[in-house]
C-alpha positions in Angstrom: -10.8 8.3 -36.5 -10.5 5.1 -36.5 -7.2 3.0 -37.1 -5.7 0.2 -38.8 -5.9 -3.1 -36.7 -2.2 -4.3 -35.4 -3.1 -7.8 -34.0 0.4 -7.1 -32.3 -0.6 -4.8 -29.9 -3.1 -6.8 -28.6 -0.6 -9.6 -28.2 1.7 -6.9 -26.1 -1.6 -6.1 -24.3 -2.1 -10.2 -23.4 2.5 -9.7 -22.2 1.2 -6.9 -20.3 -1.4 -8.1 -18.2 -0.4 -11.4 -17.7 3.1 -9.8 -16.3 0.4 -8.1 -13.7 -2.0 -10.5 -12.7 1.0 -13.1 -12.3 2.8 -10.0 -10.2 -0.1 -9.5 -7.8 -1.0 -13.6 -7.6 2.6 -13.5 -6.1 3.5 -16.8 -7.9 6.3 -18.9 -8.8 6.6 -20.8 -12.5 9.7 -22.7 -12.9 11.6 -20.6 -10.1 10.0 -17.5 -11.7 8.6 -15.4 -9.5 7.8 -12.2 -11.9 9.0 -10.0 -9.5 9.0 -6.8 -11.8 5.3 -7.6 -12.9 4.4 -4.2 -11.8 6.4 -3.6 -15.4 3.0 -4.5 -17.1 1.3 -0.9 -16.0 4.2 0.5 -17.9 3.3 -1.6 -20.7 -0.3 -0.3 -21.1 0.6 3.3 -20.8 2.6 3.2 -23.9 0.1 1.9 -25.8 -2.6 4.4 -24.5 0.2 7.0 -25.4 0.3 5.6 -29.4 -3.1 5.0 -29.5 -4.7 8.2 -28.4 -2.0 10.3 -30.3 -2.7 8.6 -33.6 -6.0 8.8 -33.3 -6.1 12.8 -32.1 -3.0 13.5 -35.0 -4.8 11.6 -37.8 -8.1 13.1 -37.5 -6.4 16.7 -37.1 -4.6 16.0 -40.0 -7.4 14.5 -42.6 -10.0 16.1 -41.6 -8.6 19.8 -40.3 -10.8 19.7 -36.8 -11.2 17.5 -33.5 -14.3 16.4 -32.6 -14.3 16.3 -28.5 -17.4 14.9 -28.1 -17.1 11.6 -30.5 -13.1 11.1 -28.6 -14.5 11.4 -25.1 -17.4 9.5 -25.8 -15.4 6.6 -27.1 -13.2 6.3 -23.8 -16.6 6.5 -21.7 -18.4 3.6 -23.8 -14.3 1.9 -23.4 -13.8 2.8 -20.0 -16.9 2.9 -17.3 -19.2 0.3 -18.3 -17.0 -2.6 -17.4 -15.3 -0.6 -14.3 -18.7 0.2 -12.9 -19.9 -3.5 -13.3 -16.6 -4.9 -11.2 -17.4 -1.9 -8.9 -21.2 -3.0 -8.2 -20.2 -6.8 -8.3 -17.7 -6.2 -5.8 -20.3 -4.5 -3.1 -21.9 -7.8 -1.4 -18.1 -9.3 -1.1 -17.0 -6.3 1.1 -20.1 -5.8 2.9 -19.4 -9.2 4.1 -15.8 -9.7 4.8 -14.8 -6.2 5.6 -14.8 -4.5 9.2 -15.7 -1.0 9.3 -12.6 0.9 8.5 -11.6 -1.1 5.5 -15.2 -0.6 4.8 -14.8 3.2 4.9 -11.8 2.9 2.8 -12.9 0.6 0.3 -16.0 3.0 -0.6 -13.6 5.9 -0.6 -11.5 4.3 -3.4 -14.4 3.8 -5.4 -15.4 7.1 -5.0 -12.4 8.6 -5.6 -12.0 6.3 -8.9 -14.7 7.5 -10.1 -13.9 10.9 -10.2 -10.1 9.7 -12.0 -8.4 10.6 -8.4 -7.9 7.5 -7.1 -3.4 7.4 -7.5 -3.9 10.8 -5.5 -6.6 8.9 -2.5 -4.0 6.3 -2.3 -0.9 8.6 -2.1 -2.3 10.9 0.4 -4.0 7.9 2.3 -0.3 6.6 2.8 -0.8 3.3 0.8 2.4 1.7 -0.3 2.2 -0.5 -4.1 3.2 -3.8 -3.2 3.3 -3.6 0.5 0.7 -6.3 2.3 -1.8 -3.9 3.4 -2.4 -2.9 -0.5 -3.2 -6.6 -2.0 -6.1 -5.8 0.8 -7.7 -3.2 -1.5 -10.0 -4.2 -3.9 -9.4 -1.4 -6.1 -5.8 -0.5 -5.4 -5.1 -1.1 -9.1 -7.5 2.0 -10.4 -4.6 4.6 -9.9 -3.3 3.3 -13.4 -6.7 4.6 -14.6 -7.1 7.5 -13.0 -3.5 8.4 -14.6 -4.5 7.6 -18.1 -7.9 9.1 -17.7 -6.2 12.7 -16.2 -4.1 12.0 -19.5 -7.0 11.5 -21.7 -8.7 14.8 -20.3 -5.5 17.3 -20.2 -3.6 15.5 -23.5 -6.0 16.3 -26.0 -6.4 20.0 -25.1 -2.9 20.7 -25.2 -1.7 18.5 -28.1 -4.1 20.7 -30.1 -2.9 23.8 -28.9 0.3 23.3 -29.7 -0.4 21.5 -33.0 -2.5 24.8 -34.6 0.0 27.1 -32.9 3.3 26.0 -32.5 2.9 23.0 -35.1 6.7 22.8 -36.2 7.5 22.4 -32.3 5.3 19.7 -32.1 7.8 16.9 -32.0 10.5 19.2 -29.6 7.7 19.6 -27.2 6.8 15.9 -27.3 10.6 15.1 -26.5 11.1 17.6 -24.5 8.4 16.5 -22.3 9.7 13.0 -22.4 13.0 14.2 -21.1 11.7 16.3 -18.1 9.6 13.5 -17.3 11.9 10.7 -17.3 14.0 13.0 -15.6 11.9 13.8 -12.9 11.2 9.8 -12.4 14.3 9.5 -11.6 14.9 11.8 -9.1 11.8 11.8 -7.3 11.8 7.8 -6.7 14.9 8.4 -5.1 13.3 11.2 -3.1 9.9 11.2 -2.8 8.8 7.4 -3.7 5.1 7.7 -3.5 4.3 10.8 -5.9 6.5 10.0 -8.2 4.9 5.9 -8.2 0.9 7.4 -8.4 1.2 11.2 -9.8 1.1 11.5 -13.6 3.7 14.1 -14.1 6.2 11.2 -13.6 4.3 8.5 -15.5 3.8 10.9 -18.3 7.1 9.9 -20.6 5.7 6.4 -20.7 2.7 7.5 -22.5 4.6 10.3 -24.5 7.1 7.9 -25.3 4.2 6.5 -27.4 2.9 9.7 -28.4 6.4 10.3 -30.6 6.0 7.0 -32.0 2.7 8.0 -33.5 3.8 11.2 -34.5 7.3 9.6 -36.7 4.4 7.0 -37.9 1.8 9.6 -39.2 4.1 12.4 -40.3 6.3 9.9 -42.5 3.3 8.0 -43.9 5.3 4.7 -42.8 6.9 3.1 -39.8 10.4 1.7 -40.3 11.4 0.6 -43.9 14.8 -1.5 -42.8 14.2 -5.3 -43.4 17.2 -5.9 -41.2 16.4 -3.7 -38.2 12.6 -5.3 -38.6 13.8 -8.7 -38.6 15.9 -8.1 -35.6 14.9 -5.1 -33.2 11.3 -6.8 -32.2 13.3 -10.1 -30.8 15.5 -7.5 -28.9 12.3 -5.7 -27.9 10.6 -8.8 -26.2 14.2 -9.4 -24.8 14.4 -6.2 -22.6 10.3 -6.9 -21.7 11.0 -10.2 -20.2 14.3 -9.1 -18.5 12.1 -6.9 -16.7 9.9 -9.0 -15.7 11.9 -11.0 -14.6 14.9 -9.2 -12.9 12.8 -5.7 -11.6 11.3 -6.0 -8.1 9.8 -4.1 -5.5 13.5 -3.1 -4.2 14.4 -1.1 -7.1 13.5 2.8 -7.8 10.5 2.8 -10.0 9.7 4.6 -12.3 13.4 5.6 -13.5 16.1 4.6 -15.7 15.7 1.0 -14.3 11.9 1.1 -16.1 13.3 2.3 -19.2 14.3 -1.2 -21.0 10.7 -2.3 -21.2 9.3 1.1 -22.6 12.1 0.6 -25.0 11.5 -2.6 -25.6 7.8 -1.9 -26.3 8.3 0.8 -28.5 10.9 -1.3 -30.6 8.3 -4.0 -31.2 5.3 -1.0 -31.8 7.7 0.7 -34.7 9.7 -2.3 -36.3 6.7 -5.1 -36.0 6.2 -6.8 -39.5 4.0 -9.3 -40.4 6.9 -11.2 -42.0 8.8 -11.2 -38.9 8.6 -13.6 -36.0 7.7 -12.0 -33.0 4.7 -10.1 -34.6 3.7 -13.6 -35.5 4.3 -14.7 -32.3 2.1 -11.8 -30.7 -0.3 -11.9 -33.7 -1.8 -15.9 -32.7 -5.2 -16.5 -31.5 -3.9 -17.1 -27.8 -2.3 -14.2 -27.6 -5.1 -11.3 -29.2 -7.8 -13.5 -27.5 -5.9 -12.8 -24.2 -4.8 -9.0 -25.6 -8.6 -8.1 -26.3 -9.9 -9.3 -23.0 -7.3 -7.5 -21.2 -9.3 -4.6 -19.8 -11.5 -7.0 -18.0 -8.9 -9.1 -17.0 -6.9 -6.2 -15.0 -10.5 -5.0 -13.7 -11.3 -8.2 -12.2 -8.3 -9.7 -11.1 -7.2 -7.5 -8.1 -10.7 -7.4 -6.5 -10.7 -11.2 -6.6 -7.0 -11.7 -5.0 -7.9 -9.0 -2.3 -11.0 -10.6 -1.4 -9.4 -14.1 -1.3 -6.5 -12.7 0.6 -8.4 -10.9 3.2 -10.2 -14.2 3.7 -7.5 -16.7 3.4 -9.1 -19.0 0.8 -6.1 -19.7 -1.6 -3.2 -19.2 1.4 -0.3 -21.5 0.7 -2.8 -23.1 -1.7 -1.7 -23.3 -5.4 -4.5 -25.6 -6.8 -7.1 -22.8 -5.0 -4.6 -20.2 -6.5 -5.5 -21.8 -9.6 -8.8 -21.6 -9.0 -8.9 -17.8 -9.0 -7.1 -17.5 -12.4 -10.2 -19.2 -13.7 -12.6 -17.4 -11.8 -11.2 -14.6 -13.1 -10.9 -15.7 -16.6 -14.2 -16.5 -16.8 -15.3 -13.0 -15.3 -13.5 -11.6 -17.9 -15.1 -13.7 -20.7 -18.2 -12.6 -19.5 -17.6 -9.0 -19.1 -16.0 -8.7 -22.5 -18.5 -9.8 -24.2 -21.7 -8.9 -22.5 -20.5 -5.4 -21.1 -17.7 -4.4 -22.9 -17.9 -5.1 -26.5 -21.7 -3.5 -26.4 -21.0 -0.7 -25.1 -18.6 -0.4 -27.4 -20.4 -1.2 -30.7 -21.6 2.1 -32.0 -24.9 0.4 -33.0 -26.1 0.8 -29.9 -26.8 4.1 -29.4 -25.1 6.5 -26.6 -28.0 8.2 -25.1 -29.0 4.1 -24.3 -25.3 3.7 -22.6 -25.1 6.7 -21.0 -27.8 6.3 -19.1 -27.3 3.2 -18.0 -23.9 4.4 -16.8 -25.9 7.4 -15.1 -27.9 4.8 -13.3 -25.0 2.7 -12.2 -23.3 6.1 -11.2 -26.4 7.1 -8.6 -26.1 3.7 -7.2 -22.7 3.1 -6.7 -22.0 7.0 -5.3 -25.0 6.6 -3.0 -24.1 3.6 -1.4 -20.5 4.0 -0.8 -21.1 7.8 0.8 -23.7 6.2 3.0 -21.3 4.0 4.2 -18.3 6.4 4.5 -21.1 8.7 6.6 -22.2 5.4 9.0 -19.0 4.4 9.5 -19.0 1.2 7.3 -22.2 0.5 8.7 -20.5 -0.8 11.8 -24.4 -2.0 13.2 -24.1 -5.4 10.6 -21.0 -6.5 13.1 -21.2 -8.1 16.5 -21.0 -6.2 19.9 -17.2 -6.9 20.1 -16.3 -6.2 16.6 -17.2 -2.4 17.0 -14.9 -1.1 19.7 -12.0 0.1 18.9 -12.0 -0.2 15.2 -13.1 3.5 13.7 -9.6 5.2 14.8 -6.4 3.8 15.3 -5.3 3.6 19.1 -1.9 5.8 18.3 -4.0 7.9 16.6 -6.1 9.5 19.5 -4.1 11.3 22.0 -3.6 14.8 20.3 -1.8 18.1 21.4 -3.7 21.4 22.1 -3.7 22.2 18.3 -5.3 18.9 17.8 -2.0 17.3 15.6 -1.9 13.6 16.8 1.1 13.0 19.4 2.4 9.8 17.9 5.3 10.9 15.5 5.6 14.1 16.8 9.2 15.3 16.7 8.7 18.0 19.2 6.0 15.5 21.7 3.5 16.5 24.1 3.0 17.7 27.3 0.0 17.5 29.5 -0.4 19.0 33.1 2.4 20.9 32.8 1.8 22.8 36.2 2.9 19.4 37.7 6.8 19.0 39.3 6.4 15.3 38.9 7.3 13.9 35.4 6.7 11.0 33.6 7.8 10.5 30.2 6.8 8.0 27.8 9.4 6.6 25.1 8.7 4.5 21.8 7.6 3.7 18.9 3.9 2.8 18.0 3.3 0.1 20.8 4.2 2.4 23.5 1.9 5.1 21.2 -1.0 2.9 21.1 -1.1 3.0 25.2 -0.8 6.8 25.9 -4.5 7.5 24.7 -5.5 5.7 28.5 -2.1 6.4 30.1 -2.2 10.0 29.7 -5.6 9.8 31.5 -4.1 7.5 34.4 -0.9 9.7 35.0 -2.9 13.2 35.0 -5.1 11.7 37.5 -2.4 11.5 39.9 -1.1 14.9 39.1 2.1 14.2 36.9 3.2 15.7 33.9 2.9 13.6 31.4 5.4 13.8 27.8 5.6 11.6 25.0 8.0 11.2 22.8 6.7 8.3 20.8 8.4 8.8 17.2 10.3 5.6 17.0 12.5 2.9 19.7 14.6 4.7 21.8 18.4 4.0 19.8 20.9 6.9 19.7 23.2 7.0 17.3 21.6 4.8 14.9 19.2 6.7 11.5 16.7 4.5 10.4 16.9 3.6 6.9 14.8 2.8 4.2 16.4 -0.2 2.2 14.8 0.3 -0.5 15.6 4.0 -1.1 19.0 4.3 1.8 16.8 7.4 2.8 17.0 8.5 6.5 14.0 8.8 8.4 12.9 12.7 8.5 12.1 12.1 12.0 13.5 8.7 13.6 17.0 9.7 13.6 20.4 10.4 15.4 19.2 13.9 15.3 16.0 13.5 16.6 17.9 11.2 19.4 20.5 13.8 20.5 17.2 16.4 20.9 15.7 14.0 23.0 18.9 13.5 24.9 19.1 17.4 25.4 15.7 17.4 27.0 16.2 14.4 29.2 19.7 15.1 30.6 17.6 18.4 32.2 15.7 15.7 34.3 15.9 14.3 37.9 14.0 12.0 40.2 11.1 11.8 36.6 10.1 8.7 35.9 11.0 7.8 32.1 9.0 4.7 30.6 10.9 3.1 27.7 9.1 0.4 25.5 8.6 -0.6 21.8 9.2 -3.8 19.3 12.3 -4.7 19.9 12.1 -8.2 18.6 11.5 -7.0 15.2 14.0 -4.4 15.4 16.6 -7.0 16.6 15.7 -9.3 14.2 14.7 -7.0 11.4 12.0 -9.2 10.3 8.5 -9.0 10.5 6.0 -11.7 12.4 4.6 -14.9 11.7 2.8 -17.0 14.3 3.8 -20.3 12.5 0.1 -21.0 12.5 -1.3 -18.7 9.4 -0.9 -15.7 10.8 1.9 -13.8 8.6 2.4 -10.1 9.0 3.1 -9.0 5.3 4.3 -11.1 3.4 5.7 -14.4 4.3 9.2 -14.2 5.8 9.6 -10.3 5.0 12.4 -8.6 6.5 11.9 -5.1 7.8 11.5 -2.4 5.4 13.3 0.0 7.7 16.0 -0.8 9.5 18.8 0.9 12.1 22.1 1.9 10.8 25.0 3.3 12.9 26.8 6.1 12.5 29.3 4.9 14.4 29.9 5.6 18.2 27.7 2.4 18.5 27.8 -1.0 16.7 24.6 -2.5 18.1 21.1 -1.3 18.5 21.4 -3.5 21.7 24.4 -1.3 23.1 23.2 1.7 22.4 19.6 1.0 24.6 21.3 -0.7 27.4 24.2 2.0 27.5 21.6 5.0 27.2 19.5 3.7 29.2 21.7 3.0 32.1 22.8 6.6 31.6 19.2 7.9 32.5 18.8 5.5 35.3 21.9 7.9 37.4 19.2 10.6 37.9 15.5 8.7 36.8 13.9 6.0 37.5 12.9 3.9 34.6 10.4 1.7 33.4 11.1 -0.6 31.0 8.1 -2.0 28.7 8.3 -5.8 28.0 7.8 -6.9 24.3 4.1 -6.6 23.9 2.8 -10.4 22.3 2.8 -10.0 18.4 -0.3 -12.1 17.2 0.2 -12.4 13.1 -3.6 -12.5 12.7 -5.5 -9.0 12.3 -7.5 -10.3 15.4 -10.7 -8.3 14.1 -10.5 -10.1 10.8 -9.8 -13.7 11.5 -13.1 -13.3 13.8 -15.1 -11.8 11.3 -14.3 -14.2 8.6 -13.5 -17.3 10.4 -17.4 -17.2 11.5 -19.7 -19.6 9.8 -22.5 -17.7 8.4 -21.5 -15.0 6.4 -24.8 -13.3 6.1 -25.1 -13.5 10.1 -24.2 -11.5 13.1 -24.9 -14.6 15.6 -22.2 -17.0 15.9 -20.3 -18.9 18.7 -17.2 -16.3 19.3 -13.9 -18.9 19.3 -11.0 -17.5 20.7 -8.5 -16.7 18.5 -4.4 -17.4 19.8 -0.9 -17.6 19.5 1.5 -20.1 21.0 3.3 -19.0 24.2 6.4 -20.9 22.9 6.5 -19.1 19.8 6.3 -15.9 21.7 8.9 -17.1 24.0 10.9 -17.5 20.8 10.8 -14.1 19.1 11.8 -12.5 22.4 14.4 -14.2 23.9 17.0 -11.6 22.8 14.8 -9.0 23.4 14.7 -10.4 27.2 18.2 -10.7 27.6 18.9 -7.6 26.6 16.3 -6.0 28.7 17.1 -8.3 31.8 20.8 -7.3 31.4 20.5 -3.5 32.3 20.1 -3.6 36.1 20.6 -1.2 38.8 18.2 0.1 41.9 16.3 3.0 39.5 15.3 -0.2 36.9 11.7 -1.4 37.1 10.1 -4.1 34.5 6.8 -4.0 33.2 5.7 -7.7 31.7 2.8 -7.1 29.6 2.7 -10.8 28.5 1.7 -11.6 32.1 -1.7 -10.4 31.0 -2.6 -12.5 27.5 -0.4 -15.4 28.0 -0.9 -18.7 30.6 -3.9 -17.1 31.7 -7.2 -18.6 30.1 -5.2 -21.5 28.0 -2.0 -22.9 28.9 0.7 -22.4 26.8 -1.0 -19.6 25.1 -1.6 -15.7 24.0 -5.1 -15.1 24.0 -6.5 -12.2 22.5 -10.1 -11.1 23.7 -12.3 -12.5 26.2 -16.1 -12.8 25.3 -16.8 -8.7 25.5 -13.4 -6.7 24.1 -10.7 -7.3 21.9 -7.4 -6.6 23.3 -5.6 -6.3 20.5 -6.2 -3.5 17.8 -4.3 -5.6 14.9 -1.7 -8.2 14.1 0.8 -6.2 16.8 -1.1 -3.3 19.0 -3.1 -3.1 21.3 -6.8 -2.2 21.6 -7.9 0.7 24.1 -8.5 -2.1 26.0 -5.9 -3.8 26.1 -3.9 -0.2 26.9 -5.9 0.0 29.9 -4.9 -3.6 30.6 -1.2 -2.8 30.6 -1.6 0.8 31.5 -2.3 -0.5 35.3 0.5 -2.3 35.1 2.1 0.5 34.7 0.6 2.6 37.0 1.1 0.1 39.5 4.9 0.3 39.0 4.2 4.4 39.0 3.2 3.8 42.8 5.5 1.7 43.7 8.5 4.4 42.6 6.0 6.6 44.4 6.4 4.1 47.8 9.3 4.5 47.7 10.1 7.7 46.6 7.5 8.6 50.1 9.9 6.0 52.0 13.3 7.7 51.8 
């Protein structure tokens, strides 16, 4: 059924995705930054909500039936010729600037798109909206899809239900679901932050907030008839858009009541627009419905070209390049608008043609990314040293008799438990990312081995999220007195303590001063350590703690591990000359010693401040820095990466500091033998 043209919308379209292409270019305009950008999605979803329920309530109502096939077919010929064009264009770019596992998961996102499931991949895959890692993935923004797709598929069936059965409940049902939904928004980003950000049952009022505009619009023959409110309420709309834009950011709950003002805002301007009235105007110029009608294309194309410039570095600190990519993408669009998009779409051209096509592009695109999820990102295109040590994760390996991965496991592992001589192994990821080898080492010599690698070893503190004030479920005071419990129980063990303290102490992440920035630019710590009041430092309650141990145990205590800023893998990879090539001179890739020196002082003091006879020091640093350049961190030699990523170490860089360890492990043994 098709509908009056509103010029309008299109003009909120060109709002919308210019609020999210400015959000994920992570730029400034006149001390603008557009931190609530992300609003845009919002934006879109309302729309789709009006849209699809005027068209599914005015056919219902002229013509007495539904016709499935011509509504489904108009949201394929809409929805997967341009997505599967950007999909297939996008191939050759992460063939060659991608290592294996961002291979692996840049075909699985595809995949998973394509079967309108890509918000759950991405929730279950543990991917964070606006976190660093996510402007990595090319196709990160499909979730918003896959939502409106499972609402295009499930919406229609039970709109109709209801509307033949229950028809004079129509409208309650519509509200009602609004309510529960905004409702449960609100909770659960408060609670449970990623479902309710990707899952549709929380995303659903948007859309239903324009479904009940459609409804008042076609059962009342009319949207509103008050001059006044028509004159004003659109200015007041675009108001509480921009506000958003402009004052949201990735520190508040979302969805909730905070995303409310824009869906308001848009629905004022939707019901009270008049052509007489000066926002409609406004949205209704050439500029703005030339921008509204390419705006499919424009959200298609625009995240696949930031990741891809991100991941190589082309337009870093660069905001003539970052420019450049706004035409590049413009033009993509252009071109995609009008030479996929609007034929598709012109029901001149016939749908067996289209389909087919789309069949064709389907075969290809499904073939090629399982192939590389089932060769492992086809790991044989990279050089020798590129392909250790880059299928799993380091903290990842070493796994308990059940096979559940020992890193974050509240209750830890044991191995060789026959054994009267203990070691245990204390942390967070860094001292995780070393037990893989270490657990091999210690066995050997017939200890016990246990980890307890959850988080850095700080009773009495929870960690907190600052975005949500959540506690940890697992790095916190009560995971701290458990551990206490166990240890108090040991003597003459040997208790290894390690992890990142110079983040944790500073609570911000790492940059090298050189390029290499871990996240984004000058980002503090998501998660920090909060007392609950017997101590007021982290840096008491380690040296304290520790100390106490150190009556009946002799501990080792784990040096900061060198941060790097650069994913090591990646700035080899893409830093080479020939793109098309495996051969190519390998450069080492490092870090300044004095910058290193820097981010650890305190971390040093407070580790060279607890002393006593049971203290022994581990100094992985020895290892990568002074050694092949002065004044230095290097990170591989010309056969194996030592470092994993920006922070952790490879498997062989465990084994490097591992016999350190193990070295320490003997001496205690010495001396142990001595007395």
């Amino acid at each position: 059924m098709k509908l009056n043209y509103r010029p309008e919308i299109d003009g909120l379209r060109a709002i919308a995705v210019g609020a999210v292409i400015l959000y994920h270019a992570q730029i400034s305009i006149l001390g603008y930054s557009f931190a609530g950008g992300f609003i845009g999605v919002d934006i879109f979803f309302v729309i789709s909500g009006y849209l699809i329920t005027s068209i599914i309530l005015k056919e219902l109502i002229t013509t007495g039936s539904f016709s499935f096939k011509n509504f489904y077919q108009r949201r394929v010929r809409r929805i997967l010729p341009a997505l599967l064009f950007v999909m297939l264009a996008s191939l050759p770019f992460a063939w060659m600037f991608f290592l294996t596992s961002s291979f692996v998961d840049f075909s699985k996102s595809i995949l998973y798109s394509l079967g309108f499931s890509s918000n759950f991949y991405f929730h279950y895959s543990g991917q964070e909206y606006g976190a660093y890692s996510g402007l990595l993935k090319p196709f990160l923004h499909t979730w918003s899809l896959s939502v409106e797709e499972q609402f295009y598929i499930l919406f229609p069936l039970v709109f109709i239900v209801i509307f033949r059965y229950f028809r004079k409940y129509l409208i309650h049902t519509l509200i009602l679901g609004f309510i529960i939904s905004l409702g449960l928004a609100d909770w659960g980003s408060r609670n449970y932050t990623s479902v309710t950000f990707y899952f549709p049952h929380t995303r659903m009022w948007e859309l239903l907030a324009g479904s009940i505009l459609a409804y008042f619009e076609i059962s009342l023959g009319h949207r509103s008839e008050q001059k006044t409110l028509n004159l004003i309420l659109p200015s007041l709309g675009l108001i509480l858009i921009g506000y958003s834009i402009l004052s949201l950011n990735d520190g508040m709950f979302h969805p909730s009541f905070y995303t409310l003002p824009s869906v308001i805002g848009v629905c004022l301007i939707i019901w009270f627009s008049n052509k007489d009235e000066l926002i409609t105007r406004l949205l209704s110029t050439k500029l703005f419905v030339g921008i509204g009608l390419i705006s499919y294309s424009l959200y298609l194309w625009h995240y696949p070209v930031f990741a891809f410039s991100r991941v190589t570095k082309f337009a870093e600190y660069d905001i003539f390049k970052k420019l450049l990519l706004g035409v590049i993408i413009l033009i993509l669009s252009i071109i995609s608008y009008y030479f996929i998009e609007r034929p598709a779409r012109n029901i001149n051209n016939k749908f067996r043609v289209i389909i087919s096509l789309i069949i064709i592009s389907l075969v290809i695109l499904i073939t090629f990314n399982s192939n590389i999820i089932l060769k492992e990102g086809f790991k044989n295109r990279l050089p020798r040293i590129l392909q250790k040590d880059l299928t799993e994760r380091p903290w990842e390996l070493l796994k308990n008799s059940e096979g559940k991965p020992c890193h974050g496991n509240y209750d830890g592992c044991k191995f060789n438990i026959s054994s009267k001589n203990k070691v245990h192994l204390i942390g967070d990821s860094h001292m995780a990312a070393i037990m893989f080898d270490l657990k091999d080492k210690v066995v050997k010599k017939d200890y016990q081995f246990t980890t307890s690698t959850v988080c850095n070893f700080f009773p009495g503190f929870n960690l907190i999220n600052v975005k949500t004030k959540r506690v940890d479920s697992q790095c916190n005071n009560n995971y701290f007195i458990k551990l206490k419990e166990t240890l108090s129980n040991e003597t003459n063990s040997i208790i290894i303590i390690g992890g990142r303290f110079p983040a944790h102490l500073s609570n911000y992440l790492f940059d090298n001063q050189e390029g290499g920035v871990e996240g984004k630019e000058g980002k503090e710590m998501v998660e920090k350590f909060v007392s609950i009041g017997k101590y007021e430092t982290i840096s008491s309650s380690f040296k304290n703690e520790v100390l106490e141990l150190s009556k009946n145990n002799k501990i080792i205590l784990i040096y900061p591990i060198p941060e790097v800023g650069w994913h090591v893998a990646n700035k080899i990879w893409i830093d080479r000359k020939n793109k098309f090539s495996r051969d190519f001179d390998l450069q080492y890739v490092t870090t300044s010693y004095e910058v290193y020196q820097n981010r650890t002082k305190t971390s040093f003091e407070l580790l060279d401040s607890i002393k006593n006879e049971n203290i022994y020091r581990v100094y992985p640093h020895s290892l990568f820095c002074n050694t092949v350049l002065k004044d230095r961190c290097v990170t591989h030699d010309d056969k194996n990466l030592f470092y994993f990523d920006d922070n952790h170490p490879s498997l062989k860089g465990s084994e490097m500091i591992n016999n350190l360890i193990i070295k320490k492990i003997n001496e205690i043994k010495n001396v142990d033998t001595a007395n």
